[in-house]
Backbone and ligand atoms as CSV (ligand in chain L), in Angstrom:
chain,resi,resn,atom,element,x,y,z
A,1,UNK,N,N,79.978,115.101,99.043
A,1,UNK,CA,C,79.447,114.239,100.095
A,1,UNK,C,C,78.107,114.784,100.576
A,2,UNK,N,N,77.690,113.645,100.528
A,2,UNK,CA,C,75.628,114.345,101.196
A,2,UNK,C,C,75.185,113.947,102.729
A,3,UNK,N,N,76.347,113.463,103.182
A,3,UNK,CA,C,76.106,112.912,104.676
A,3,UNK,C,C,77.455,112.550,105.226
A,4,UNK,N,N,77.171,112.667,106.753
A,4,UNK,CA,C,78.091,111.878,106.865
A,4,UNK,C,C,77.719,111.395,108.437
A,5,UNK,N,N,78.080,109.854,109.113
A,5,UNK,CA,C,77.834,108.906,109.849
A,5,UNK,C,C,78.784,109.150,111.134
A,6,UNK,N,N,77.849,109.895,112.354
A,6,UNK,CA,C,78.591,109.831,113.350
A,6,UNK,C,C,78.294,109.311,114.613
A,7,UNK,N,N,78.192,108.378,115.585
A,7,UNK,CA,C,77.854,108.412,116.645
A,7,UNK,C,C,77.820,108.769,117.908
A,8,UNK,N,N,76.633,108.777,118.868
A,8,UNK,CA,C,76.376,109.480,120.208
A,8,UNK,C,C,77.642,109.958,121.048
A,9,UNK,N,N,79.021,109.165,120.912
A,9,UNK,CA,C,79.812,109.244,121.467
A,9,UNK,C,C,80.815,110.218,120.826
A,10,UNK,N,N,80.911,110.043,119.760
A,10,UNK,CA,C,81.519,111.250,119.229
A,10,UNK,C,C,81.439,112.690,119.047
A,11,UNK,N,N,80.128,112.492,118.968
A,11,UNK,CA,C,79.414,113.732,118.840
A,11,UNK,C,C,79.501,114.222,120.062
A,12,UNK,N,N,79.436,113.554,120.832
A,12,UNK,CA,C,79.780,113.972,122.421
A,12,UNK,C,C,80.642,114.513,122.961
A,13,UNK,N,N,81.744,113.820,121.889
A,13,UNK,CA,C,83.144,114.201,122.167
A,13,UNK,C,C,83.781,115.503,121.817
A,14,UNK,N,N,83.247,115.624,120.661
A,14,UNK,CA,C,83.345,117.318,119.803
A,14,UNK,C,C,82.796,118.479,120.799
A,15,UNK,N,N,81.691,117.577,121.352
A,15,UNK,CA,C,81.033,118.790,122.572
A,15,UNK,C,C,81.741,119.186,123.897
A,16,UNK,N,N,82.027,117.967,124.576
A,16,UNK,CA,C,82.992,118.209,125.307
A,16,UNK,C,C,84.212,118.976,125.251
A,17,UNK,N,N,84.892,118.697,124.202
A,17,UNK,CA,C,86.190,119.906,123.725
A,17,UNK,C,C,85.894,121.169,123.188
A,18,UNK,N,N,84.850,121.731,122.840
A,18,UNK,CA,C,84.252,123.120,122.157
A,18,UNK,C,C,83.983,123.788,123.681
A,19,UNK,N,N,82.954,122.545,124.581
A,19,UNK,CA,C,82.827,123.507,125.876
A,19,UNK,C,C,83.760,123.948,126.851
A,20,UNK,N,N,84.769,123.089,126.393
A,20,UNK,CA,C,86.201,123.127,127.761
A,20,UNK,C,C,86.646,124.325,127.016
A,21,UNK,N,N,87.156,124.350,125.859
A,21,UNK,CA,C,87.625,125.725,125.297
A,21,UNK,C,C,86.848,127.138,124.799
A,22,UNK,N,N,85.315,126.647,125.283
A,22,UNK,CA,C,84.428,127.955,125.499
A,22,UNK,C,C,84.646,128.763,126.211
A,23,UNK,N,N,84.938,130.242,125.935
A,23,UNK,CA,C,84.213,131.022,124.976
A,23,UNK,C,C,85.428,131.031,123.640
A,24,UNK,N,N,86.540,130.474,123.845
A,24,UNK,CA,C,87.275,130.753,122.631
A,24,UNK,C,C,86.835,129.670,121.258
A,25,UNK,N,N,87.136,130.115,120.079
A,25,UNK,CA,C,86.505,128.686,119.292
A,25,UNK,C,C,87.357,127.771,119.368
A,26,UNK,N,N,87.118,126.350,119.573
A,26,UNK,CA,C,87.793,125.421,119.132
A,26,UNK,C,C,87.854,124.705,117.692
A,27,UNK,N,N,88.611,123.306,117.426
A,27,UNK,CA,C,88.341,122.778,116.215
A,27,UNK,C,C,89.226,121.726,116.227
A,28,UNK,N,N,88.607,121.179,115.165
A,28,UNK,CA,C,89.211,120.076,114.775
A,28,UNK,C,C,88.600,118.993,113.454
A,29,UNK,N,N,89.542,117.733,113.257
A,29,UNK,CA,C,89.069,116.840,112.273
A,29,UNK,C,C,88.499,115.317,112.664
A,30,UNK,N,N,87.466,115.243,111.608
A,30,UNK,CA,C,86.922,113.965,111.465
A,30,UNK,C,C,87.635,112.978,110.279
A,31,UNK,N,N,88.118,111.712,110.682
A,31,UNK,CA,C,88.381,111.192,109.873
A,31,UNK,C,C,87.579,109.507,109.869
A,32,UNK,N,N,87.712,108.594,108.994
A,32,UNK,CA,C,86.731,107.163,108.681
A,32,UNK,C,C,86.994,106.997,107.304
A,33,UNK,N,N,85.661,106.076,107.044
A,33,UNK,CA,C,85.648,105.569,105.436
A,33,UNK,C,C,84.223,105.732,105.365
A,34,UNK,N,N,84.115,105.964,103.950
A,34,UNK,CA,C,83.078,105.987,103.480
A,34,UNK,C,C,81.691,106.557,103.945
A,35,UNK,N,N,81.759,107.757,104.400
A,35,UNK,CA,C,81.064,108.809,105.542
A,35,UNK,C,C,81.106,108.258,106.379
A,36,UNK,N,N,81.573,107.669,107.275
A,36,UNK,CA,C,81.449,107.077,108.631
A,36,UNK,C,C,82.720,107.014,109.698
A,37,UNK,N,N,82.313,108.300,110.617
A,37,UNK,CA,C,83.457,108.875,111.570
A,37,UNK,C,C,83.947,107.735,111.883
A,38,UNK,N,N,84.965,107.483,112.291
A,38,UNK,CA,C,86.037,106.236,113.101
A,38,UNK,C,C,86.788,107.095,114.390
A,39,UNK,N,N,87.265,108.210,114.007
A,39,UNK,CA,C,88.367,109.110,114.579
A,39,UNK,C,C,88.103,110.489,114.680
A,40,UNK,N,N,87.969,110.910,116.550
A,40,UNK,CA,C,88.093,112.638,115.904
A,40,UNK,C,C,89.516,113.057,116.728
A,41,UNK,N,N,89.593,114.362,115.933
A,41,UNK,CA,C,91.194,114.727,116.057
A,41,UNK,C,C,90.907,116.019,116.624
A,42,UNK,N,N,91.697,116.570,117.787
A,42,UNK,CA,C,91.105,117.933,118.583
A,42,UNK,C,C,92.436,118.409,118.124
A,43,UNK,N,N,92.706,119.616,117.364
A,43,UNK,CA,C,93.516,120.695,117.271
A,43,UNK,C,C,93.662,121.758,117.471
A,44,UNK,N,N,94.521,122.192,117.978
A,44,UNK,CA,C,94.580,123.628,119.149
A,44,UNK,C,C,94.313,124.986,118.324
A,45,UNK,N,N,93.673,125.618,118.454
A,45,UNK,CA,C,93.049,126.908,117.840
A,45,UNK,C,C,94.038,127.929,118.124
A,46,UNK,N,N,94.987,128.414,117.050
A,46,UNK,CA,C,96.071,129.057,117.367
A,46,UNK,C,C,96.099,130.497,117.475
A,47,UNK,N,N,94.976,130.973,117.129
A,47,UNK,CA,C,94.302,132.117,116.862
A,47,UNK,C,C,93.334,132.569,117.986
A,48,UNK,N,N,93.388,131.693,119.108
A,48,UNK,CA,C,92.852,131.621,120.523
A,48,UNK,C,C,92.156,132.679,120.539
A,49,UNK,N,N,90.769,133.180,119.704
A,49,UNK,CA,C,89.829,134.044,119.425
A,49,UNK,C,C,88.424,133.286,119.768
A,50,UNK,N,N,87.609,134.134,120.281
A,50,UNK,CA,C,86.436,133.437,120.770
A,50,UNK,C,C,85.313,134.214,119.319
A,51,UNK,N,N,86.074,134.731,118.029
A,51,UNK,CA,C,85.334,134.788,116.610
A,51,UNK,C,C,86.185,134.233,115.375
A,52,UNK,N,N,87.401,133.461,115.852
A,52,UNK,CA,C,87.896,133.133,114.438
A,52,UNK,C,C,88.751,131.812,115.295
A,53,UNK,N,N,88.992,130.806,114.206
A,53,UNK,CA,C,89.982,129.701,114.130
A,53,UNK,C,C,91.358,129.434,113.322
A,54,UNK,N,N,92.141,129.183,114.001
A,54,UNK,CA,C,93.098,129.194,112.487
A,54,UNK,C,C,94.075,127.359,113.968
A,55,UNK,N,N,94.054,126.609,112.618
A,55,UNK,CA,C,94.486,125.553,112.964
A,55,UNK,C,C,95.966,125.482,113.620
A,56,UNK,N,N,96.613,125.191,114.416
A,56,UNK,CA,C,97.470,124.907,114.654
A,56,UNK,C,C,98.724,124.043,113.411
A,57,UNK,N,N,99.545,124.508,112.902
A,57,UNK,CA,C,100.126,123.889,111.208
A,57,UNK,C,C,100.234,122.498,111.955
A,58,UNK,N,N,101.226,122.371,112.757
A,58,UNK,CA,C,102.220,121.476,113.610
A,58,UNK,C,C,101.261,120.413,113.873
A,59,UNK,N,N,99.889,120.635,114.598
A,59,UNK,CA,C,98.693,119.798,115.109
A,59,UNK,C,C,97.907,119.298,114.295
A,60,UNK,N,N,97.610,120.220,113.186
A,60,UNK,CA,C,97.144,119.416,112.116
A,60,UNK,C,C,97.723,118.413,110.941
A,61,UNK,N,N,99.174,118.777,110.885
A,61,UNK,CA,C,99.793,118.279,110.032
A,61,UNK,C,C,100.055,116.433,110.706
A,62,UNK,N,N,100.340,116.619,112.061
A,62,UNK,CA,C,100.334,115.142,112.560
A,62,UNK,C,C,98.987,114.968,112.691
A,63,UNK,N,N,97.996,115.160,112.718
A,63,UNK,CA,C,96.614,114.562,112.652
A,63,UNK,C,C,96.297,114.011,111.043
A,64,UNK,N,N,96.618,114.862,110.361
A,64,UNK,CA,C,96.590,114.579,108.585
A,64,UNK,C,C,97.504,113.183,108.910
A,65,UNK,N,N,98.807,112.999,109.262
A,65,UNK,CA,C,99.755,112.219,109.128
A,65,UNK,C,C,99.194,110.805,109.768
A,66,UNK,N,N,98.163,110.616,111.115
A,66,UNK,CA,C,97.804,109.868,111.713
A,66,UNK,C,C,96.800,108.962,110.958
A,67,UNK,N,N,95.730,110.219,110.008
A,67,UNK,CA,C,94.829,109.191,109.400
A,67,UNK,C,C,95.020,108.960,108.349
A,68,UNK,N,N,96.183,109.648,107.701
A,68,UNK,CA,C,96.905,108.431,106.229
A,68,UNK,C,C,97.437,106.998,107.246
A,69,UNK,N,N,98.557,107.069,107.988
A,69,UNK,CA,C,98.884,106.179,108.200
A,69,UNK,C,C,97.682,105.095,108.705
A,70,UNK,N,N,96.552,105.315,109.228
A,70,UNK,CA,C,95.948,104.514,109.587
A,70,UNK,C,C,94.656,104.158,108.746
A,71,UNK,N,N,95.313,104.601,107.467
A,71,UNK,CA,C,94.332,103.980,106.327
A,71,UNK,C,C,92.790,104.572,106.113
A,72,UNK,N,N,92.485,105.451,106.655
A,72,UNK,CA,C,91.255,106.748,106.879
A,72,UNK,C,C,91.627,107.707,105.934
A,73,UNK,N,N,90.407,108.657,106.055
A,73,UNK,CA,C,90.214,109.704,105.158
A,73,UNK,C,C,89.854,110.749,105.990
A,74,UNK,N,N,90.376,112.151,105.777
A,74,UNK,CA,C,89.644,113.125,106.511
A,74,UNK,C,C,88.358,113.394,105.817
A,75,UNK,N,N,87.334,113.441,106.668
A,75,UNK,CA,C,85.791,113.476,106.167
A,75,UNK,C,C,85.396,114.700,106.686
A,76,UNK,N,N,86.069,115.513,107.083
A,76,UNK,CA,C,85.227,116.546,108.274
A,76,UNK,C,C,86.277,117.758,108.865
A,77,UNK,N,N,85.957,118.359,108.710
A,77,UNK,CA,C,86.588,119.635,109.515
A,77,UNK,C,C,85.284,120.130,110.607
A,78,UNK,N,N,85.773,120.730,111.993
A,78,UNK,CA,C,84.701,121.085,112.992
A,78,UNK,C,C,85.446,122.223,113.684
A,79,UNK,N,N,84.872,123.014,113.956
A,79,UNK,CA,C,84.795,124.252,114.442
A,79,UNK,C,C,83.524,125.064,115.272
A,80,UNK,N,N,83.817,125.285,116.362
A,80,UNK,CA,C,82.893,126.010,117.182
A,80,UNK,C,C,82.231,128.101,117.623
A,81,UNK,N,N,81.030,127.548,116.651
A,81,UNK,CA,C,80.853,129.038,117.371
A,81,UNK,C,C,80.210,129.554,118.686
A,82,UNK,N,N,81.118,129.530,119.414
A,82,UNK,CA,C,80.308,129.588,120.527
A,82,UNK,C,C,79.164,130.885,120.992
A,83,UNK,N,N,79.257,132.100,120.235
A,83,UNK,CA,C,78.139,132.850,120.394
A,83,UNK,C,C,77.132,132.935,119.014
A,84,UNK,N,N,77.561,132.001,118.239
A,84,UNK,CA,C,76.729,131.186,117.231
A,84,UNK,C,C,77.726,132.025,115.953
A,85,UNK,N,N,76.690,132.208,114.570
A,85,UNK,CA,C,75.682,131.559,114.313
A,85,UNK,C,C,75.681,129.899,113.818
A,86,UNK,N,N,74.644,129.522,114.017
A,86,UNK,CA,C,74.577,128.182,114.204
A,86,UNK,C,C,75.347,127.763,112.117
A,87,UNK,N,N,75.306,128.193,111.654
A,87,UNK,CA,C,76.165,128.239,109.917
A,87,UNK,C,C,77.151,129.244,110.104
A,88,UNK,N,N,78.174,128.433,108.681
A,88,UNK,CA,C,78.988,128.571,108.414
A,88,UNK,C,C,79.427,130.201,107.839
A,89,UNK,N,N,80.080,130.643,108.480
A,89,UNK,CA,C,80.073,132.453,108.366
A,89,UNK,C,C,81.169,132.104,106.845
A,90,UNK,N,N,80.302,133.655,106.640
A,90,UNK,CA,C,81.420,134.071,105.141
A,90,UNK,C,C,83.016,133.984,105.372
A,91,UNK,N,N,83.528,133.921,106.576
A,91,UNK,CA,C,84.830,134.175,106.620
A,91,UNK,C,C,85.508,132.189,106.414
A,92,UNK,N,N,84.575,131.205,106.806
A,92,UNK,CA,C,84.523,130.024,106.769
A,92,UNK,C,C,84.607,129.462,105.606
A,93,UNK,N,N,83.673,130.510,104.801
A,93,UNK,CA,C,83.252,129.724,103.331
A,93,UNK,C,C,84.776,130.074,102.554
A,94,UNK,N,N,85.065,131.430,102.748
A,94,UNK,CA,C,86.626,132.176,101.989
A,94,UNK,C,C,87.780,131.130,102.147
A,95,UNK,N,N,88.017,130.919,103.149
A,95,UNK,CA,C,88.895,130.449,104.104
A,95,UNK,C,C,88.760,128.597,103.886
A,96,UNK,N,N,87.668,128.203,103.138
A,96,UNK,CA,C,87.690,126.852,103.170
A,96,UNK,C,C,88.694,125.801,102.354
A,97,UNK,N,N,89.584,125.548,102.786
A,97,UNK,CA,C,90.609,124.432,102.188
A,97,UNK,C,C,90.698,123.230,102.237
A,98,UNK,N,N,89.447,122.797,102.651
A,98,UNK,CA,C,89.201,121.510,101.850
A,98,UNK,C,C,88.221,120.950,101.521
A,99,UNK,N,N,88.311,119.712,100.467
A,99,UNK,CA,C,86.763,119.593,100.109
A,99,UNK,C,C,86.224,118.903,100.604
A,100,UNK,N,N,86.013,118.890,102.169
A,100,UNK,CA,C,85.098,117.718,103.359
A,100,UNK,C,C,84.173,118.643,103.401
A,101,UNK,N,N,83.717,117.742,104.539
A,101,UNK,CA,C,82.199,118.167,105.227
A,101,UNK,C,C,82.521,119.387,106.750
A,102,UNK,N,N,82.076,120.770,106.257
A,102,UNK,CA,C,82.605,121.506,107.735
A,102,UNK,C,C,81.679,121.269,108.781
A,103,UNK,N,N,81.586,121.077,109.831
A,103,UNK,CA,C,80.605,120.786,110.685
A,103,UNK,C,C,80.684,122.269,111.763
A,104,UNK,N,N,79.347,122.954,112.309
A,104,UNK,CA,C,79.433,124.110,113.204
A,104,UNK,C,C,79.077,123.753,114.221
A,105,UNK,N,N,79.398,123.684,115.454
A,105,UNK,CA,C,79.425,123.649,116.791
A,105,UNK,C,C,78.662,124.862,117.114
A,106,UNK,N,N,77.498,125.184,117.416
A,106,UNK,CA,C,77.053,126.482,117.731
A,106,UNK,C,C,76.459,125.829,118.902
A,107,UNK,N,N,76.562,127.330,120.018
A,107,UNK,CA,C,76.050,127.168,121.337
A,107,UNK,C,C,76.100,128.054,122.406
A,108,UNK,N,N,75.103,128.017,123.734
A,108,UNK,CA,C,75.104,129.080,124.616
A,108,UNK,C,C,74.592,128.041,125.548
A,109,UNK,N,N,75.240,128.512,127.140
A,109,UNK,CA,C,74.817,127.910,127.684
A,109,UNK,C,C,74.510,126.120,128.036
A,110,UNK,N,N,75.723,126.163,127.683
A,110,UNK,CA,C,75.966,124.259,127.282
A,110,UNK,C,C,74.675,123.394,126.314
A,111,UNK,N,N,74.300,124.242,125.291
A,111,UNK,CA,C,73.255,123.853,124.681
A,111,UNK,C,C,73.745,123.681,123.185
A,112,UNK,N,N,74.637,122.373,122.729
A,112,UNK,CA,C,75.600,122.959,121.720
A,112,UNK,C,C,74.397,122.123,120.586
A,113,UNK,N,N,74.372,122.736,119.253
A,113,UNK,CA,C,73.883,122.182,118.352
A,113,UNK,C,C,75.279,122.160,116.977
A,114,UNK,N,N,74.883,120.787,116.595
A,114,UNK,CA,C,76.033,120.798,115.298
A,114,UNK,C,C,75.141,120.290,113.677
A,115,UNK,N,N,75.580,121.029,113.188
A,115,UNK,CA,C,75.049,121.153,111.780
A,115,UNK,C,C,76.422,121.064,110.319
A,116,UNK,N,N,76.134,120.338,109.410
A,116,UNK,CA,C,77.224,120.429,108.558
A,116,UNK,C,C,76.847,120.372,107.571
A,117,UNK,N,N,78.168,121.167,106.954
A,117,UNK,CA,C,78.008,121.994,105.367
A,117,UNK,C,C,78.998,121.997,104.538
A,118,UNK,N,N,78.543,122.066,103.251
A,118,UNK,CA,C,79.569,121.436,102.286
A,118,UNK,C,C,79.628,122.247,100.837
A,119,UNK,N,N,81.532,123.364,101.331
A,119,UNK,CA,C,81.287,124.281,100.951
A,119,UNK,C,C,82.096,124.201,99.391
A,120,UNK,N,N,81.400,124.897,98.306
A,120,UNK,CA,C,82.009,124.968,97.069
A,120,UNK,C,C,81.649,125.775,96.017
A,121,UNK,N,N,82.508,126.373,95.429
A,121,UNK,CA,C,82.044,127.854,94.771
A,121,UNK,C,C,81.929,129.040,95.344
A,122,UNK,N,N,81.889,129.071,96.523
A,122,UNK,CA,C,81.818,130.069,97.547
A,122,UNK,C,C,80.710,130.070,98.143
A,123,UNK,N,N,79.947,128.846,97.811
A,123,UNK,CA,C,78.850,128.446,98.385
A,123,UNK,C,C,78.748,127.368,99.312
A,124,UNK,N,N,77.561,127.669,100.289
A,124,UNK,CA,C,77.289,126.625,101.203
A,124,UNK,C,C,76.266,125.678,101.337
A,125,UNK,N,N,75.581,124.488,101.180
A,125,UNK,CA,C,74.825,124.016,101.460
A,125,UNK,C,C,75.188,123.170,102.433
A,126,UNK,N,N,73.616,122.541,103.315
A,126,UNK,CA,C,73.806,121.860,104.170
A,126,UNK,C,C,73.368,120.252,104.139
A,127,UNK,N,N,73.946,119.566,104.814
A,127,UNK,CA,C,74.301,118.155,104.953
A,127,UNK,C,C,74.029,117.355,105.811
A,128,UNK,N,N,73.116,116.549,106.078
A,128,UNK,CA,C,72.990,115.559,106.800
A,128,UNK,C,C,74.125,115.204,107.765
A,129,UNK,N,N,73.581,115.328,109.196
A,129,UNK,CA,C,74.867,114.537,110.401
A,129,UNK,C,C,74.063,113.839,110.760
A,130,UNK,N,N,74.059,112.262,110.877
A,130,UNK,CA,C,73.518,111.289,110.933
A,130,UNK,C,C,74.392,110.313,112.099
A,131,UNK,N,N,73.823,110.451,113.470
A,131,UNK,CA,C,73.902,110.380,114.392
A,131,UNK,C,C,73.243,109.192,114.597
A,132,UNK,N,N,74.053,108.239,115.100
A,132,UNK,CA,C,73.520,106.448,115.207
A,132,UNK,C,C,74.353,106.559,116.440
L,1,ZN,ZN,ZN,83.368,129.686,111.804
């Protein structure tokens, strides 16, 4: 995937939940069709670390379950660093299990910037978030 389609409100929305659970990281999934967010899914960071994420099984597994049933695709995984860096750390790229688009929440000072990357081989490049 070389992009993917999100709007002001969503993007908003990812921000809002990264800052309420700042300084710890938060996360969660994007799901839609055809790069284009429809749904985001906030899942509880079980690993309640303000340098690592580890998904909640239970929270993600009914979020997976929500956007099969509702005919969507997960497009996106999101995760926040809140003392940055604004990309995807080596422990992200190891650790990556699936083949979406990861998006980084980086930020200080309620100044969040999001950037996304699309990881494979153990490599990262970055991806268009296309914000309408
Ligand atoms: Zn990370």
């Amino acid at each position: 995937m070389d992009s993917l389609i999100l709007t002001t409100e969503q993007l908003q929305t990812m921000i809002d939940h990264v800052e309420a659970e700042s300084p710890l990281e938060a996360c969660g999934l994007l799901s839609g069709k055809d790069s284009r967010v429809e749904s985001v899914h906030f899942v509880q960071n079980q690993a309640q670390s303000p340098v690592r994420f580890v998904m909640d099984p239970k929270q993600q597994l009914d979020a997976l379950e929500w956007i099969d049933s509702h005919d969507q695709e997960l497009l996106a995984i999101f995760h926040s660093h809140p003392a940055g860096p604004e990309t995807v750390s080596a422990t992200d790229i190891a650790e990556a299990a699936y083949q979406v688009i990861h998006i980084i929440l980086a930020g200080a000072d309620r100044n969040w910037q999001a950037r996304g990357f699309w990881i494979e081989n153990g490599q990262a490049r970055e991806v268009a978030l296309q914000v309408v």
